[in-house]
C-alpha positions in Angstrom: -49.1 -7.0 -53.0 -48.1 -10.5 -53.0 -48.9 -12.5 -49.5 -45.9 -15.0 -48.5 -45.8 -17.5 -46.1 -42.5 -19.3 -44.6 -42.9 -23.1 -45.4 -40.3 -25.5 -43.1 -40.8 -29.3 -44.3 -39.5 -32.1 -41.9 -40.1 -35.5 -42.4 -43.8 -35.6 -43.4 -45.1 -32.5 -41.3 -45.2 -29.2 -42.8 -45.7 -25.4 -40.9 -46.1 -22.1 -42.1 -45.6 -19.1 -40.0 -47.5 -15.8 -42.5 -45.3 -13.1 -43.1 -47.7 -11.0 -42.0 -48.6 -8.4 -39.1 -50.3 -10.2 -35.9 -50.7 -6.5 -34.3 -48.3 -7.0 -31.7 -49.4 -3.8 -29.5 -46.2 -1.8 -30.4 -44.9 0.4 -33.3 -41.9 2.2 -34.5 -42.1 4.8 -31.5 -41.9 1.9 -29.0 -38.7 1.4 -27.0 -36.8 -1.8 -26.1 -37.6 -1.3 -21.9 -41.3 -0.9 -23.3 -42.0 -4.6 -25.1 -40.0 -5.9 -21.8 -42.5 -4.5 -19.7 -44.1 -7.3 -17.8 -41.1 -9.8 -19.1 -39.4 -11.5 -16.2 -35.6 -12.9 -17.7 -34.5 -14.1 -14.6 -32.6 -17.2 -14.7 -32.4 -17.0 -18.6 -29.0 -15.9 -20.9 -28.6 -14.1 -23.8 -25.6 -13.9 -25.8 -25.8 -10.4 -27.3 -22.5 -9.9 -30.4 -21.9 -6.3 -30.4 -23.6 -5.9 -27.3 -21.5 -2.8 -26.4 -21.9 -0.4 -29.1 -25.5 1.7 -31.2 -28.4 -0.9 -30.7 -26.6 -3.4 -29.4 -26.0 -1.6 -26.1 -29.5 -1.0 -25.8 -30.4 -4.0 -26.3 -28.0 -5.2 -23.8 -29.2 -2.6 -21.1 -32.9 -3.5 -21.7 -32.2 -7.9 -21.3 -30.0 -7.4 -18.2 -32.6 -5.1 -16.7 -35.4 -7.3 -17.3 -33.2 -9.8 -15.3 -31.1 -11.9 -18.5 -27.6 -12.6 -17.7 -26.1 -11.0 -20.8 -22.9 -12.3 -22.3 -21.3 -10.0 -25.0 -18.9 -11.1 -27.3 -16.9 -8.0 -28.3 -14.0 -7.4 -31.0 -13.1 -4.4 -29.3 -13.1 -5.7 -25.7 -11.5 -3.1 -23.7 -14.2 -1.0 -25.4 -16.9 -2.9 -24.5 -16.0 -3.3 -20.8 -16.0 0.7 -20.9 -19.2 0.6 -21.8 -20.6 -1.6 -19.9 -18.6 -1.0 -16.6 -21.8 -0.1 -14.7 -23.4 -3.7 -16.0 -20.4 -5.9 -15.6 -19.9 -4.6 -11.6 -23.1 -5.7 -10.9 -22.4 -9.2 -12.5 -25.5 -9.0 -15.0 -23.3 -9.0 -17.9 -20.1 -10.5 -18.6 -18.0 -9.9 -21.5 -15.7 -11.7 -23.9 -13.5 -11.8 -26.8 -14.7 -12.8 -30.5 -14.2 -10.7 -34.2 -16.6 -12.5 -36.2 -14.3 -11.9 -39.2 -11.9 -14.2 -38.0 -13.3 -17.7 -37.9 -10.7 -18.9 -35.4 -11.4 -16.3 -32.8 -15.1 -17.5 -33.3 -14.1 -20.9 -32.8 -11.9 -19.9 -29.8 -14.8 -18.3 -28.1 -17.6 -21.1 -29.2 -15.2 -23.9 -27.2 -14.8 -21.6 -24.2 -18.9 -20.9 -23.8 -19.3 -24.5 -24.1 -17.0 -25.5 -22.2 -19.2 -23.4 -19.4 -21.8 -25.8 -19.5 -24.4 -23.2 -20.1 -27.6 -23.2 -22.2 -28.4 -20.0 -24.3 -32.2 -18.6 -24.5 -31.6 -15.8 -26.6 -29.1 -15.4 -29.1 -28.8 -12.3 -31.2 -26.5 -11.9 -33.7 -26.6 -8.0 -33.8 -23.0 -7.3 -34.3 -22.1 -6.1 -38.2 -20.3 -3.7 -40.4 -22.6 -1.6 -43.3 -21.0 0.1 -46.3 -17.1 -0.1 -45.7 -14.4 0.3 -48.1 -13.7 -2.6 -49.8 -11.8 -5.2 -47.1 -10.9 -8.4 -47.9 -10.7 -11.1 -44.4 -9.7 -14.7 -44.1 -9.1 -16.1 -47.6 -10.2 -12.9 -49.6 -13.8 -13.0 -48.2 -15.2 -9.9 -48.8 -15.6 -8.2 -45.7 -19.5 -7.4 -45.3 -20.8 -10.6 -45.9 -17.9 -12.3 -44.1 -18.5 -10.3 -41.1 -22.3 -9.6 -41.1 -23.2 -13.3 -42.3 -20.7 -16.2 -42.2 -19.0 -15.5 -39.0 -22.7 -15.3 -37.3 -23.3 -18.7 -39.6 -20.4 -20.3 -38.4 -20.8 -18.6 -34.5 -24.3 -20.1 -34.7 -23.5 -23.7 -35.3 -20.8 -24.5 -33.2 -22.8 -23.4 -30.6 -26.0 -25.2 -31.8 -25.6 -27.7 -28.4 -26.0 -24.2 -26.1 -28.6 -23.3 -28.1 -30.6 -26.5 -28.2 -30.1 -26.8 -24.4 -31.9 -23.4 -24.1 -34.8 -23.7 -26.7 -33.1 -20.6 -28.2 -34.4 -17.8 -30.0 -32.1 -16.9 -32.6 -32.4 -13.6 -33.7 -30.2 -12.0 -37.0 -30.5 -7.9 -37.0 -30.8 -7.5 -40.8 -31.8 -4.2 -42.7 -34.4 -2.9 -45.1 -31.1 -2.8 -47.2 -31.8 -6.1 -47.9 -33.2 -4.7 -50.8 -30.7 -3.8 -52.8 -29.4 -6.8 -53.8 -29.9 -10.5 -53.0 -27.2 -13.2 -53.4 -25.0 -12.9 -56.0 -24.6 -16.4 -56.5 -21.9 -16.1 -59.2 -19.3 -13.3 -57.4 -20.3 -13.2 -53.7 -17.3 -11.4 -52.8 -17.2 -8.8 -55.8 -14.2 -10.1 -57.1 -15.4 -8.5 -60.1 -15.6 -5.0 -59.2 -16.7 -3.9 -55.5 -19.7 -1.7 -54.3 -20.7 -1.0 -50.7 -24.1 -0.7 -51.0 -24.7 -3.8 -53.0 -22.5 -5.8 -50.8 -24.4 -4.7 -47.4 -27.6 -5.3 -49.6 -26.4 -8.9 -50.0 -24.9 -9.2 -46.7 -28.7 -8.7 -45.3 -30.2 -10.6 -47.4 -27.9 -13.0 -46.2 -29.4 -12.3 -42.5 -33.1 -13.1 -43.4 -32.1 -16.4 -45.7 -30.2 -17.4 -42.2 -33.1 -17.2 -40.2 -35.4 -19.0 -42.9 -33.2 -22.0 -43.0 -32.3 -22.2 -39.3 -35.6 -22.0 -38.1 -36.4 -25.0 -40.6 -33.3 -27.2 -39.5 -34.0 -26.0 -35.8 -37.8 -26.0 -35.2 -38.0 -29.3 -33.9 -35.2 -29.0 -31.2 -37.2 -26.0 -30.1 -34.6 -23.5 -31.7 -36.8 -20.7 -33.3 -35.2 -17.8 -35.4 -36.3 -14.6 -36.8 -34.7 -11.8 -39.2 -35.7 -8.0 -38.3 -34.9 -4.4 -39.5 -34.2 -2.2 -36.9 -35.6 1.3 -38.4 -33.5 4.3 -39.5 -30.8 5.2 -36.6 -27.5 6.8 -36.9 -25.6 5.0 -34.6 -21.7 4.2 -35.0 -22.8 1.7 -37.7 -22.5 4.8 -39.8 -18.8 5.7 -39.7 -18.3 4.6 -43.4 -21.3 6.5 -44.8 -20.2 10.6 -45.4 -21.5 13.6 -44.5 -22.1 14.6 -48.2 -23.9 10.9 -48.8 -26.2 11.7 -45.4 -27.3 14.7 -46.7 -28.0 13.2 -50.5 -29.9 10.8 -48.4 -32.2 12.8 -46.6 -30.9 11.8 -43.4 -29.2 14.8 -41.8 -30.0 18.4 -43.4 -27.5 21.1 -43.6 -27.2 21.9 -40.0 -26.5 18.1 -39.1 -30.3 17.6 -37.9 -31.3 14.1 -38.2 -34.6 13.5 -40.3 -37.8 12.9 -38.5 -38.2 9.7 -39.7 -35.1 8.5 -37.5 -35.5 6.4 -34.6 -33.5 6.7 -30.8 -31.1 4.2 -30.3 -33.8 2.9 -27.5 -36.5 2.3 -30.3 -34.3 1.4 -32.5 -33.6 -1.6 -30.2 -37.1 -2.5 -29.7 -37.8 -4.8 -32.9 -34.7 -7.2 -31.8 -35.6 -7.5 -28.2 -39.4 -7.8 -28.9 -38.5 -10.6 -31.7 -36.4 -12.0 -28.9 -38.8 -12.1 -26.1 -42.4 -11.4 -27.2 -44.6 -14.5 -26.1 -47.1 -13.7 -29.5 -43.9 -15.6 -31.3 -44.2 -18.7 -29.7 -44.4 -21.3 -32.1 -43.6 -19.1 -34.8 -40.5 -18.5 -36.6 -38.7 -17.8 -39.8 -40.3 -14.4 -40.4 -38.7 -11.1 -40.8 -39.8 -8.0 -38.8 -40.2 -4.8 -38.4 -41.4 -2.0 -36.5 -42.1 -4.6 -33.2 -43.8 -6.6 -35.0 -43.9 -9.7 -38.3 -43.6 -7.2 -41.2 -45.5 -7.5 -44.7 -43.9 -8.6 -48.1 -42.4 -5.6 -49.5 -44.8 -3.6 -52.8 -43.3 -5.8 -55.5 -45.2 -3.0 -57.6 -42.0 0.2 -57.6 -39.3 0.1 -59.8 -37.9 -3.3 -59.5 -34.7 -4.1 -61.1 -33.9 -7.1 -63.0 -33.0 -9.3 -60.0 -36.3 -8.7 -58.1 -33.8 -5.3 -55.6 -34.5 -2.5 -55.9 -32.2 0.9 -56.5 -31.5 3.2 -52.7 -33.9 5.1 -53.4 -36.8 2.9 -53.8 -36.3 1.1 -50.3 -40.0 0.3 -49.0 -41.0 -1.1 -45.7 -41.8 -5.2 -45.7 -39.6 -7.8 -47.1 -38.6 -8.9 -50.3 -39.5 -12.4 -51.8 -35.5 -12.8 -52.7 -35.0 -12.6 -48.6 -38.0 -15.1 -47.9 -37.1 -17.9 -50.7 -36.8 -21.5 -49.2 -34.6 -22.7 -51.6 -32.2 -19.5 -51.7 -32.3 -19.8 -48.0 -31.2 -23.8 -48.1 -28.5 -22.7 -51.3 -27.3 -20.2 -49.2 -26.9 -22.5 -46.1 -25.3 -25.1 -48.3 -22.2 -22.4 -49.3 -21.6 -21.2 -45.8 -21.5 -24.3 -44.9 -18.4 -25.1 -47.3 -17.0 -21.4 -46.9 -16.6 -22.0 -43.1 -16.3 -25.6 -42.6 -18.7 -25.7 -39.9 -22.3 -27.2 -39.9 -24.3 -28.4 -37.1 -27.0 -30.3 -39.1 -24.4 -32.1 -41.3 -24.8 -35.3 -40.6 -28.9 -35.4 -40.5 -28.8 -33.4 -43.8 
């Protein structure tokens, strides 16, 4: 197994933050309330997308209980003030309108945060969409990586002043299916023939390269940003993945029992808020993680395809080099960047 470090360069100083475990105290059986225990929130903000729905609502519940104000940009909002009815009467949470495939509605609700003056403290970009019919949004973007990547790209930056105002933690819920397939440079919106899995494979991958570059650009404004896979949950995230494909996978037998290896929703939730909150990350940043805690790289030594992925079946916990790569994560930066229009670090880059 290979060991990989992060590297951010600025100006003539250089860090590295191991992409390795620091034994954080927790595991895969821990639950979001449990790494807050002992964390006091009070007085901070987090801006949770998706807060209302699987793991985000969790991790919603969990911040605003530990005393966070929690904001949650929803697509759905009458759904999400359903759902959090018992959160927004009490004035912990308030909720607002944004579809991250829509690049004005993210600019819509970027102007009317700032426009409240507030800083944010935590900022995770939990919100996605995972093996959907082929959708095209905007100007033909395909839908996975438009919704999972460059509306959380282009979210992120116009809202870089918030974020710099509340030393931020940025933190971008990928998936162990980043995986399956990292950029694909030359047709990121399958133009050329569409597959779900491969496009929420490069979709994630497009998560972790986020947080690489970001936590470069950001580090010293005392913006930190981390990349994390949640574990195995069914949660509505699911609703494009069938029955028969469940059962193929292992993740449901024949009498709709879900595998052992599954997490709750409340543990599933954990990694995020721990990534979000845990004082063993301060001063680090970059890193992916998993099971509460910085995760290893992945066993480069299974059945690797040509690309460095690997096939659905060969998923393994840790991370894969194509996630981590410096310079994938700056090419990657550089395209959203012209796809959207919007970049925060512009001028000093």
């Amino acid at each position: 197994m290979t060991t990989h470090t992060t590297s951010h360069t600025t100006g003539t100083t250089t860090t590295a933050t191991p992409q390795r475990r620091i034994g954080s105290g927790f595991g895969s059986r821990s639950t979001a309330r449990e790494v807050l225990r002992g964390v006091d929130l009070t007085g901070k903000l987090a801006l949770v997308t998706g807060g209302y729905s699987g793991l985000g609502l969790e991790a919603t519940r969990a911040l605003a209980a530990a005393g966070a104000r929690v904001v949650v940009p929803a697509r759905r909002r009458a759904a999400a003030e359903e759902a959090l009815a018992d959160l927004t009467g009490s004035g912990g949470v308030e909720v607002d309108t944004l579809d991250l495939s829509d690049l004005d509605s993210v600019r819509a609700f970027a102007d009317r945060f700032l426009a409240s003056g507030r800083g944010i403290d935590i900022m995770m970009d939990n919100a996605g969409v995972m093996a959907c019919p082929e959708t095209r949004v905007g100007p033909g973007w395909e839908a996975q990586f438009a919704t999972n990547h460059l509306g959380h790209f282009a979210l992120v930056n116009r809202l870089w002043p918030a974020l710099v105002a509340g030393g931020a933690r940025v933190v971008a819920v990928s998936s162990r299916g980043h995986q399956l397939s990292g950029i694909r440079w030359d047709d990121v919106h399958f133009a050329r023939g569409y597959d779900k899995w491969l496009a929420y494979g490069q979709a994630k991958t497009a998560n972790v390269l986020f947080a690489v570059h970001l936590d470069a650009l950001g580090r010293d404004a005392g913006v930190r940003a981390f990349a994390l896979h949640p574990g195995e949950i069914l949660t509505p995230l699911t609703r494009h993945v069938s029955r028969g494909e469940m059962l193929d996978a292992g993740w449901v037998d024949e009498e709709g029992n879900v595998s052992g290896s599954f997490k709750t929703p409340e543990q599933g939730a954990a990694t995020q808020v721990w990534a979000a909150t845990s004082p063993r990350l301060t001063g680090l940043g970059g890193v992916y993680c998993e099971d509460c805690d910085i995760a290893e790289p992945a066993d480069a030594d299974g059945d690797e395809l040509a690309d460095g992925t690997v096939a659905r079946d060969e998923l393994t916990p840790g991370v894969g080099a194509h996630a981590t790569d410096p310079e994938q994560a700056a090419r990657l930066w550089r395209l959203s960047a012209e796809l959207t229009g919007v970049d925060a670090f512009a001028e000093s880059a």
